[in-house]
C-alpha positions, -999 to 999 in steps of 0.1 A, spaced: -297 264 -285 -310 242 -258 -276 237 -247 -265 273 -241 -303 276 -222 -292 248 -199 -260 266 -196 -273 299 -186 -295 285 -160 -271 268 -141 -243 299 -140 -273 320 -132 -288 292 -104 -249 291 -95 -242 326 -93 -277 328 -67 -252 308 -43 -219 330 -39 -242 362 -38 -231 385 -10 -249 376 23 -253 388 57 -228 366 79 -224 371 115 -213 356 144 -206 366 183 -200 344 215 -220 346 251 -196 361 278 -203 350 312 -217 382 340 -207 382 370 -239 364 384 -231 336 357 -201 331 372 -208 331 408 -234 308 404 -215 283 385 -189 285 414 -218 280 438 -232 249 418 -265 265 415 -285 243 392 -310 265 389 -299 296 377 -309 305 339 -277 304 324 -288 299 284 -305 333 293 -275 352 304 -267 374 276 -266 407 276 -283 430 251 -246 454 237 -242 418 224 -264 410 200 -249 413 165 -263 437 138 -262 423 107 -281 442 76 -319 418 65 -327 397 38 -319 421 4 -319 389 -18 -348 379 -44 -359 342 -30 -365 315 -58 -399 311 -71 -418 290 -49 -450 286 -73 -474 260 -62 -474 232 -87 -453 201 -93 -429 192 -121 -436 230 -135 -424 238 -173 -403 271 -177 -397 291 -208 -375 324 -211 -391 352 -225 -415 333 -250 -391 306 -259 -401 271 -242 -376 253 -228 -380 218 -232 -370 186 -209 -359 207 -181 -385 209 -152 -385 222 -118 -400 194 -91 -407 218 -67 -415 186 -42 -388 171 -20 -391 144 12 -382 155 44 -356 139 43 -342 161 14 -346 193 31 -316 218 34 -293 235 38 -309 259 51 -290 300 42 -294 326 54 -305 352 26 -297 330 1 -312 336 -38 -305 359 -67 -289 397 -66 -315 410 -91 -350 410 -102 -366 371 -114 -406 382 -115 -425 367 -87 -458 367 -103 -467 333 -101 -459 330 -61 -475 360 -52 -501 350 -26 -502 317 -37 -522 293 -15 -490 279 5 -470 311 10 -482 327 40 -489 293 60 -449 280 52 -438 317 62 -457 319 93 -444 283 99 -406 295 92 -414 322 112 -419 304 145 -391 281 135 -371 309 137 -384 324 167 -374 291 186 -342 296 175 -337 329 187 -352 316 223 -330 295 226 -302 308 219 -291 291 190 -281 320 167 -250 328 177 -233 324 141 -252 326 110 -233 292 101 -249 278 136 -285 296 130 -288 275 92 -279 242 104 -300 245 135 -328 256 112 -319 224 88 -329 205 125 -360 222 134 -376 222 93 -369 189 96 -387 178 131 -416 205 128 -426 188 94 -427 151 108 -446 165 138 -472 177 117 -476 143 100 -457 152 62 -467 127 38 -441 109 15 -430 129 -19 -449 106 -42 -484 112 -22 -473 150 -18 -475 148 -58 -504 129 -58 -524 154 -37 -510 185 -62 -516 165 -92 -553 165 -80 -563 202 -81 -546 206 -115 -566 233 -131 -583 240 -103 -551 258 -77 -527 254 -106 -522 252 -146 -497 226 -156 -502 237 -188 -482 269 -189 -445 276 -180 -430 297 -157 -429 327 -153 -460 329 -164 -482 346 -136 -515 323 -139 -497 291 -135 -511 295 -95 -548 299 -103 -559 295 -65 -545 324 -42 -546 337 -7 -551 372 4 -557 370 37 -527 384 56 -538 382 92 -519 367 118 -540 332 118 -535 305 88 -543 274 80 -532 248 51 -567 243 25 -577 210 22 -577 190 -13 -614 185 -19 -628 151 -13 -642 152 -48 -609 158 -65 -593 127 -43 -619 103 -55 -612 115 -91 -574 111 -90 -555 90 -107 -546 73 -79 -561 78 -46 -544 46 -27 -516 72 -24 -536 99 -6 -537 84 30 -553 118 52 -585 113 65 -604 143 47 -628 148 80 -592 156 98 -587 198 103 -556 214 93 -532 228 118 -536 264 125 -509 290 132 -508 322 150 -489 350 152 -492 367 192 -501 406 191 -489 409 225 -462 403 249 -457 404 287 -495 428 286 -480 449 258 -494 454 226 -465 450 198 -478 467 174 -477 499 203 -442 491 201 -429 481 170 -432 496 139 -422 477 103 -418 505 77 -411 495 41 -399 528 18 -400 518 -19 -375 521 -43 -389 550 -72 -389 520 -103 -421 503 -78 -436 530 -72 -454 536 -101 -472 502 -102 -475 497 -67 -513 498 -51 -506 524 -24 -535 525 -1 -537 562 -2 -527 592 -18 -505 601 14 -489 569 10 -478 576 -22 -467 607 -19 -450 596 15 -437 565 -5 -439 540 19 -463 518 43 -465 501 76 -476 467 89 -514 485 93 -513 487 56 -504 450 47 -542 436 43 -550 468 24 -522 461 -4 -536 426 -4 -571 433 -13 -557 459 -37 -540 431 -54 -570 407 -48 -593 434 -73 -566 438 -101 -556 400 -105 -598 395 -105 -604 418 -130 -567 401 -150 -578 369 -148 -612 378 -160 -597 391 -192 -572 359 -197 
């Protein structure tokens, strides 16, 4: 029985990998003003910026269920209510590990993301993605999807360093301290109060939380926990504005959802629903929404 379990997960974890994605790829033609200045020899003229706009590919978004990212180490999993012993996911790597990077890569249908909704990590690594990306695009390193992933595998890479990542075995160290208190390594995934400690603040400003002192000083070994616990954690920011405009006065992100959500889904207002769909100005509002009902959930657990 175990066997065929192992067996499943593998084709399934397999089958994540040769899902359909988004590929694309285009090349930077030279203009005219390109040209004459390289004839010229002008050293200053902005040539990484000379594209034109007809030339940026369109290529369809992420469609594709990401694997659970659950906070927790070495995290059991069952199926359905059958336990599944010896295998594990680690869920930690060293920097060292990290990659490949794809583009839209994960599974085709529906594993529930229960137990990484809001957790404590999600929004600070997406925000941090998210200017990873960004840099990318500025400059100019996008120009194949192949080239945009192993560019990405570079900067993930770097940006972590910079920011002073810790080896793998302190990284566990530091997770094994708040068991029971940000996560339960006593349940399995998918089980949705595995993450006990969540974030629901969706605003364009986050910061990493800091493992209490009192939980280093009770860990099983706190030689391995080397950050100075008067240090503050690096905070990210997401601009509103650009060259004096406002984006949100120029952009709009509109999500419709699909009629099997709707039902369930904590739409912030009757015209919402009935509309069935919501904007960026809606985001914090479905947060605190979720916020009350996994409260009142946990209250009942």
């Amino acid at each position: 029985m175990l066997r065929n379990v192992i067996l499943l997960l593998t084709i399934v974890l397999l089958g994540a990998c040769t899902a359909q994605r988004s590929r694309w790829v285009f090349t930077m033609e030279a203009s005219d003003s390109a040209v004459q200045a390289a004839l010229a020899s002008d050293s200053s003229y902005p040539y990484i910026w000379d594209i034109h706009r007809e030339m940026t590919p369109v290529f369809d978004p992420p469609v594709h269920l990401r694997p659970c990212c659950a906070f927790g180490k070495d995290l059991k999993v069952k199926m359905g209510k059958l336990p599944i012993p010896v295998y594990k996911v680690a869920n930690v790597v060293g920097s060292e590990d990290l990659g490949p990077h794809v583009y839209d890569a994960g599974f085709a249908g529906t594993f529930p993301e229960y137990p990484s909704a809001y957790s404590l990590e999600d929004l600070f690594s997406n925000m941090l993605g998210t200017k990873i990306a960004a840099a990318l695009i500025y400059s100019l390193a996008t120009s194949s999807d192949q080239l945009y992933a192993r560019n990405f595998d570079i900067w993930i890479k770097n940006t972590v360093d910079f920011l002073g990542a810790v080896p793998q075995e302190s990284t566990k160290a530091y997770i094994g301290a708040v068991d029971k208190l940000w996560w339960d390594s006593s349940k399995r995934l998918p089980e949705k109060y595995l993450v006990i400690k969540r974030v629901y603040d969706v605003g364009l400003e986050q910061r990493p939380l800091l493992v209490p002192e009192k939980n280093v000083a009770a860990a099983e070994n706190p030689a391995l926990m080397p950050c100075d616990a008067t240090e503050q954690p690096v905070q990210l920011s997401i601009a509103t504005s650009l060259y004096g405009f406002e984006m949100a006065d120029l952009v709009t992100v509109q999500i419709t959802l699909d009629p099997e959500y709707q039902d369930v889904f904590a739409f912030p207002s009757d015209r919402h629903r009935a509309e069935s769909r919501v904007t960026q100005a809606d985001f914090q509002k479905i947060a605190d929404a979720a916020r009350e009902h996994d409260e009142e959930e946990s209250r009942k657990q």
